[in-house]
C-alpha positions as a LaTeX table, in Angstrom:
\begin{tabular}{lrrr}
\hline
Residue & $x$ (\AA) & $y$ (\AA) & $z$ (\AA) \\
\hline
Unk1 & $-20.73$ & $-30.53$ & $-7.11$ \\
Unk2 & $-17.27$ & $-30.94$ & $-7.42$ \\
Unk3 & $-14.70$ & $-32.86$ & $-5.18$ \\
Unk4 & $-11.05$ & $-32.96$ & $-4.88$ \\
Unk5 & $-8.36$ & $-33.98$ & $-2.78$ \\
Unk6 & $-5.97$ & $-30.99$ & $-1.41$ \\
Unk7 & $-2.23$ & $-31.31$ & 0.85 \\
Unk8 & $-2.99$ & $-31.37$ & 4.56 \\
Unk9 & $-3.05$ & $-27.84$ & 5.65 \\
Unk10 & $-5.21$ & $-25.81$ & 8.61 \\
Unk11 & $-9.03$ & $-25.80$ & 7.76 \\
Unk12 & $-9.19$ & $-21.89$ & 7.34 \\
Unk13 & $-6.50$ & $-22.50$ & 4.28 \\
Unk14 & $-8.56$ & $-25.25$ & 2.93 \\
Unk15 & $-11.55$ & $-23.27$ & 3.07 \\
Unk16 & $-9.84$ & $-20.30$ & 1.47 \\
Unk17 & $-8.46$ & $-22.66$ & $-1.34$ \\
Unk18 & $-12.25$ & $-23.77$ & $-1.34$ \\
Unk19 & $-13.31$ & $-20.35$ & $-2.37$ \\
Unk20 & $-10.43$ & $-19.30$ & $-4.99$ \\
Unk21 & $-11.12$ & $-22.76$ & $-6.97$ \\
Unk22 & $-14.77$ & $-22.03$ & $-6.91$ \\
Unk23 & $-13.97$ & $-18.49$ & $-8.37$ \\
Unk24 & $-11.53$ & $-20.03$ & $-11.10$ \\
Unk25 & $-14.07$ & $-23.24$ & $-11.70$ \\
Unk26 & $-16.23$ & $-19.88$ & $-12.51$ \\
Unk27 & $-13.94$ & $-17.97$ & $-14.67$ \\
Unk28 & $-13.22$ & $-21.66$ & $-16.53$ \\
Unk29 & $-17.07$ & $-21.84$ & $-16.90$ \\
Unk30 & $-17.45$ & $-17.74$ & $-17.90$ \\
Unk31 & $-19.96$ & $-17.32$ & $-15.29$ \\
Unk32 & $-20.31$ & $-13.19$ & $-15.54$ \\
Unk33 & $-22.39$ & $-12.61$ & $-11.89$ \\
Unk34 & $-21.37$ & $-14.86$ & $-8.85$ \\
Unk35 & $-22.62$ & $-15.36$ & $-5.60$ \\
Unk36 & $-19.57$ & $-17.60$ & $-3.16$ \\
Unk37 & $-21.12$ & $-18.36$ & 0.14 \\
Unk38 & $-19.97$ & $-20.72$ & 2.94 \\
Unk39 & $-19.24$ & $-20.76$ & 6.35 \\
Unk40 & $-15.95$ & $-20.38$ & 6.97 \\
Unk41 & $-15.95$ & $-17.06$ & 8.97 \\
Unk42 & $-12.86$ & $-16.25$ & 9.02 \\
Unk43 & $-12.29$ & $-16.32$ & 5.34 \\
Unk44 & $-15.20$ & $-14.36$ & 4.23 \\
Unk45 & $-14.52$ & $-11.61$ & 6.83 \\
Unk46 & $-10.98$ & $-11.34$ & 5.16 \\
Unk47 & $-12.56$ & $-10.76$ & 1.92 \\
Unk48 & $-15.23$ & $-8.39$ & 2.84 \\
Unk49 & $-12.59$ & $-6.04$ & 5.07 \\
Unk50 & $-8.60$ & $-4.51$ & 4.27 \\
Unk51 & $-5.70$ & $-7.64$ & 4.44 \\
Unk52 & $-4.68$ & $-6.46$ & 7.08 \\
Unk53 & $-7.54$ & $-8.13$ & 9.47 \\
Unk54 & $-7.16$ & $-11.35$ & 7.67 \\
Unk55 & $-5.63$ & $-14.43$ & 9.29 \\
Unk56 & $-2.14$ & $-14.52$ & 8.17 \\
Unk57 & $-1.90$ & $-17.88$ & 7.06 \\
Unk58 & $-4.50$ & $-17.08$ & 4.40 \\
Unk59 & $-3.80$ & $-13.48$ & 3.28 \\
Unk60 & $-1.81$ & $-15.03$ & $-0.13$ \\
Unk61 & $-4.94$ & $-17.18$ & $-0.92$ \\
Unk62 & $-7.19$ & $-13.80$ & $-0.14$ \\
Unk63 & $-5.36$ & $-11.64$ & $-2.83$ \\
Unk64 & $-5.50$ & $-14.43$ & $-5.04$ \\
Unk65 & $-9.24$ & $-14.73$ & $-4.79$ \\
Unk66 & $-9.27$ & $-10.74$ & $-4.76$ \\
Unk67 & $-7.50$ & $-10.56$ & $-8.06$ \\
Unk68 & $-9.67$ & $-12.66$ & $-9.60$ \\
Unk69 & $-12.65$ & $-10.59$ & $-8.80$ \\
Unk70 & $-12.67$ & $-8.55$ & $-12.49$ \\
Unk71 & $-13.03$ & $-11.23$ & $-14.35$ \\
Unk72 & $-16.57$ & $-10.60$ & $-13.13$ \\
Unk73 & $-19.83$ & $-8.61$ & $-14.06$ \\
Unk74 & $-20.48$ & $-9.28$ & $-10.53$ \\
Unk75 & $-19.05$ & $-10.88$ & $-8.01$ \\
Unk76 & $-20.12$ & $-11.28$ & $-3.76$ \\
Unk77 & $-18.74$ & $-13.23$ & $-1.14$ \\
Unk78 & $-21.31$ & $-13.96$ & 1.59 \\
Unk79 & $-20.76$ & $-15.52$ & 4.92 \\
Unk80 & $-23.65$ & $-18.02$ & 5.96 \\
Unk81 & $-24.59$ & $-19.99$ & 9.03 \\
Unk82 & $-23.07$ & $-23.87$ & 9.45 \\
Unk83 & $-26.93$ & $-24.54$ & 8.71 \\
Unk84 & $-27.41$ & $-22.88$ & 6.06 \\
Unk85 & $-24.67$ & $-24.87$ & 4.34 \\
Unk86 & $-25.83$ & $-29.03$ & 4.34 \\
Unk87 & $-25.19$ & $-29.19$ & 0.62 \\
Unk88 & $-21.66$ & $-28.52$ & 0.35 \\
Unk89 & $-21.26$ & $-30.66$ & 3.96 \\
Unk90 & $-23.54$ & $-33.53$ & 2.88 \\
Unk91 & $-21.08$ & $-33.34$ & $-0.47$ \\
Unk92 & $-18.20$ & $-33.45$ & 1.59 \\
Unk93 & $-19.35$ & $-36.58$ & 3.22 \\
Unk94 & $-20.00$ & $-38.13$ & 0.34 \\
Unk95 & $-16.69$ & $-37.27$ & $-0.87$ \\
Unk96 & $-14.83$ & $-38.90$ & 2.18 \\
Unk97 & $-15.98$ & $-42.19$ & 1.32 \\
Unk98 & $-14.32$ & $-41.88$ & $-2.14$ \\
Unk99 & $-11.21$ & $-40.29$ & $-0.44$ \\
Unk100 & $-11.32$ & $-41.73$ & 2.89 \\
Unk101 & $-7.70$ & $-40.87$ & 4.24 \\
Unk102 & $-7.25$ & $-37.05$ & 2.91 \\
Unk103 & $-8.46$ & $-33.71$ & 2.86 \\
Unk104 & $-11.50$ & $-32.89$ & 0.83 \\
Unk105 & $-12.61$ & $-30.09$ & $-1.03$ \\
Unk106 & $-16.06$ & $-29.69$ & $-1.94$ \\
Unk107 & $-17.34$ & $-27.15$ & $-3.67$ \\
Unk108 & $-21.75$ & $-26.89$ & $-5.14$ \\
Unk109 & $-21.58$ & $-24.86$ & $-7.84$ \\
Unk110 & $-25.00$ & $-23.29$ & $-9.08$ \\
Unk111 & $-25.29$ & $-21.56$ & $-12.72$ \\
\hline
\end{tabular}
C-alpha cells in the first residue's frame, strides 16, 4: 500500500491522479500485465470510452494514464463497487491519521 499527500483538488481529479500514479508506480516496478480497479465511476468510464465523454476536469489526467498504457503487456482498467473496494478505503483511513489535515492518496498495489 502506498500513501501520499496530493494539492486540494475535486475527488474525481484525485481519483484520476490515483490511477495514473498507480500505472507509473507500475512502470517504476516493470510490472508487464496490470489490472487498476477502483470505484471512482466517473474515471474508469473515461478510460474505457472516447475523451470526449470524460469529465472535463480530468480529460489531461485521462490521456496521461492513456499514454502510459504501452508500456504494458497488458493493461485493464476495471470499475468496481464502493464494496468491493475496503482495502484501498481502510488504507486511506489509516493514512488520515498520519496526514490528518490533507488530501490522501492511497493506492494497494498487488504483484
Amino acid at each position: 500500500v502506498w500513501a501520499k499527500s496530493i494539492p486540494l483538488c475535486s475527488p474525481v481529479q484525485a481519483e484520476a491522479t490515483a490511477i495514473l500514479w498507480a500505472a507509473q508506480l507500475a512502470i517504476s516496478e516493470t510490472w508487464t500485465n496490470i489490472l487498476i480497479e477502483g470505484d471512482a465511476k466517473l474515471c474508469f468510464d473515461a478510460l474505457s470510452s472516447t475523451p470526449s465523454s470524460a469529465n472535463w476536469s480530468i480529460m489531461n489526467i485521462i490521456d496521461n494514464i492513456k499514454s502510459l498504457t504501452p508500456s504494458f503487456v497488458s493493461c485493464t482498467f476495471l470499475w468496481v463497487r464502493r464494496l468491493c473496494n475496503i482495502p484501498a478505503h481502510t488504507a486511506a483511513k489509516l493514512a488520515l491519521l498520519i496526514f490528518p489535515f490533507v488530501l490522501v492518496q492511497t493506492i494497494c498495489l498487488y504483484p
